[in-house]
Phi, psi and omega in degrees: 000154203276123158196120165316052209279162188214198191264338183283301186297298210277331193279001212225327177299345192260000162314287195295284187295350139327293173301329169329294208295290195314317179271340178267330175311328203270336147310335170288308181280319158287348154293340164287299224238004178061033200265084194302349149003288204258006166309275158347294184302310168316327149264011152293329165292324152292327170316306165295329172268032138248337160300359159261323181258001180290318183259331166302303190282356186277002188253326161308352191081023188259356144268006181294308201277023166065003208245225173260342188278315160337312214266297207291345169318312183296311188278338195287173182245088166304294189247119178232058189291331152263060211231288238281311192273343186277332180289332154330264162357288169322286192333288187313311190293305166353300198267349211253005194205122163308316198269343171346134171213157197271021164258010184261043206242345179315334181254059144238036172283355182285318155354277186285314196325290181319308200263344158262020160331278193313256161025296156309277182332314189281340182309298155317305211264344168273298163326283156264304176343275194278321184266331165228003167263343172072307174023170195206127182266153198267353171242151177048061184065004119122047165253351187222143180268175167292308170336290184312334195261343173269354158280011165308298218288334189243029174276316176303274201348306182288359180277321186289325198267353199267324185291334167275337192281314156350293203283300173303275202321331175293311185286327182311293171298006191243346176274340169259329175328316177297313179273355178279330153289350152284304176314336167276311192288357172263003181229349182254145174245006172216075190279336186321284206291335186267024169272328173055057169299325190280337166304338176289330201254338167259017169275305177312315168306299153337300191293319212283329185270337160304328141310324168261343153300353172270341190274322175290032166253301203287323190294302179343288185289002164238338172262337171085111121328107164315150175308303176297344157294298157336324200282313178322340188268286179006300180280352191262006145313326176303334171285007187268313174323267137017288171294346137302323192293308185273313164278331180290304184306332173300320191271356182266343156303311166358268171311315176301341198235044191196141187267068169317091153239052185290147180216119206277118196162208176271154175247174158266163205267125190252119184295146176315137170234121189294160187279028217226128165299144190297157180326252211354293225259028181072146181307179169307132204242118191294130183325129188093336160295338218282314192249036180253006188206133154243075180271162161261179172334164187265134198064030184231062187256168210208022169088009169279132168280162182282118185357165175265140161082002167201164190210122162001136173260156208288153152333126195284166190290149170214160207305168162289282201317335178286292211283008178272322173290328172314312168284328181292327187292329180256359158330292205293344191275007203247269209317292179326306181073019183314333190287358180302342203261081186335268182319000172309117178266162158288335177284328172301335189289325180266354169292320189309317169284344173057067157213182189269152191278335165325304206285335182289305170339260171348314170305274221289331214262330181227006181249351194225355207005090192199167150258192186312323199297304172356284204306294190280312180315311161309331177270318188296333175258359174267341155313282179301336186307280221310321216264355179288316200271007190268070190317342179287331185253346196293345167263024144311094173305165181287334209288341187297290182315331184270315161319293151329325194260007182094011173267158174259020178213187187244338179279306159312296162002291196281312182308315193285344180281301185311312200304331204271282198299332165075020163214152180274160177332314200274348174267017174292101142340071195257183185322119128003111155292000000 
């Protein structure tokens, strides 16, 4: 196979075949297991790696040789750009939602559209042209037909028309991103791995090249750019790779294994909870006081009596049929312990109560004013005070005391212990061996 290496071609190869590699694996995984996930990723893996690989061989020389390798230049479907911003969109509902069906996938028929252009065109210009008109195609050494060159003449337009849609779609998804992080915390008491924080930051990324592709569109077009000035934007698409490859295959194990139903809309409305420790318990209690007192959080008891002198503040007003669930919810959260259970969900909790989790929601979000995450982290930090203050737990590492107490990390811990308590773990002062 004809391939030229030089320093442009060869810097553009450890690019390409990685996406290749990465997107045919994923394809694979999608014929096992049929997870529209790893389908999404894979053309999202693709846009780019073929908008990459376009130039590397064209820098290998295969628009050089005049040949079949010319003609396929011509003819391959390179740029399908307006597949990139609805697949992102997809991408995002896909992982963030179970029940996702591929009849919610129209908008990427501008997409497929795109991509069967090329195809049409050889259809035309290899086919009748040449296979049944004997025609001689008429351009570029007589490898590209009329059909392939007028989709030349109508590549800016579609470049220009694939970057807004990028661009709406991009903000649509960093705009349900925000409530679907409302939507963990109202349904996960452990949300860390289904936040898919690195998808966002490779959405920031995205923008950013979207942004230096308008200005190489706008300069293009008052300077005419050389190719090799050009090739500098090409390559700095390889890093989309690289950042797909590595946040997508995370979130899509993620995802596969959580019972994911986010639905991108208005939500409910969850009252605020300050970052401020609750009434009951006082300002922050200075290192080492920490193990002279464990009540818990305020509206949260867990069979600890409460401080002297202070008493929970009440319940916003609720149905009678509410606030009867309300006492059952913290009956079973004293008898039960469930936040001991890292992965406690809201629907599991309401399975426990034998009621639907919107009415328990609703319940924890105005009878408790907190969400769900919120909610369970209070009784888990109210665990660990003790167990901190516990001469029985003092050969405990913190990383113990957090495990015990149902979280499932040392980072979450430490956050949600400071956000309540307003000191991190480690600056507790505990018991004397």
């Amino acid at each position: 196979m004809l391939f030229a290496f030089g320093p442009r071609s060869a810097l553009l190869l450890p690019l390409v075949v990685p996406g290749l590699a990465a997107a045919l694996w994923l394809l694979g995984r999608f014929g096992r297991r049929r997870a529209a996930p790893d389908a999404l990723l894979a053309l999202l893996l693709l846009v780019p790696t073929f908008s990459v690989a376009r130039w590397m061989l064209g820098y290998a020389g295969w628009f050089d040789s005049h040949d079949g390798y010319s003609t396929f230049m011509f003819y391959w479907p390179w740029d399908v750009g307006l597949a990139l911003g609805p697949a992102y969109y997809l991408y995002f509902k896909s992982l963030t939602n179970q029940e996702f069906s591929w009849r919610q996938a129209w908008p990427l028929l501008p997409g497929l559209t795109q991509a069967l252009l090329r195809p049409l065109a050889a259809a035309y210009d290899l086919l009748w042209w040449r296979g049944v008109q004997h025609r001689p195609l008429p351009y570029h050494f007589g490898t590209q037909g009329v059909a392939s060159k007028l989709l030349d003449n109508l590549s800016a337009p579609l470049d220009w028309l694939g970057l807004a849609l990028l661009l709406g779609y991009g903000l649509r998804v960093l705009a349900d991103y925000r409530r679907y992080r409302h939507y963990l915390n109202d349904n996960f008491s452990n949300p860390e791995r289904l936040r898919f924080a690195g998808l966002r930051q490779l959405l920031l990324l995205q923008a950013a090249v979207l942004t230096l592709n308008l200005v190489f569109l706008a300069l293009n077009a008052a300077l005419d750019f050389s190719y090799d000035a050009a090739w500098n934007f090409y390559a700095l698409q390889g890093i989309l790779i690289y950042g797909l490859i590595v946040v997508g295959i995370q979130a899509n194990y993620a995802a596969a294994s959580s019972p994911l139903l986010f639905e991108a809309g208005p939500q409910p409305l969850v009252l605020p909870v300050p970052e401020t420790l609750p009434a009951a318990l006082g300002p922050p209690a200075p290192a080492g006081a920490l193990g002279e007192a464990t009540q818990p959080l305020a509206a949260l008891p867990i069979g600890l009596p409460p401080p002297a002198k202070t008493n929970p503040a009440p319940p916003a007003q609720l149905a009678p049929e509410l606030q009867a669930l309300r006492t059952r919810l913290l009956a079973l959260m004293a008898a039960e312990q469930p936040w001991l259970e890292p992965e406690l969900t809201l629907a599991e909790l309401a399975q426990r109560l034998r009621t639907n989790p919107s009415l328990l929601s609703k319940v924890i979000n105005q009878g408790c004013g907190q969400n769900f995450n919120d909610f369970v982290n209070g009784y888990r930090v109210a665990e660990a005070r003790r167990k901190l203050a516990d001469p029985h737990y003092r050969h405990y590492s913190l990383v113990g005391v957090a495990l015990e107490s149902g979280f499932n990390s040392k980072s979450t811990f430490n956050r949600v212990f400071k956000k309540l308590l307003g000191q991190a773990p480690s600056e507790v002062v505990r018991p004397k061996s």
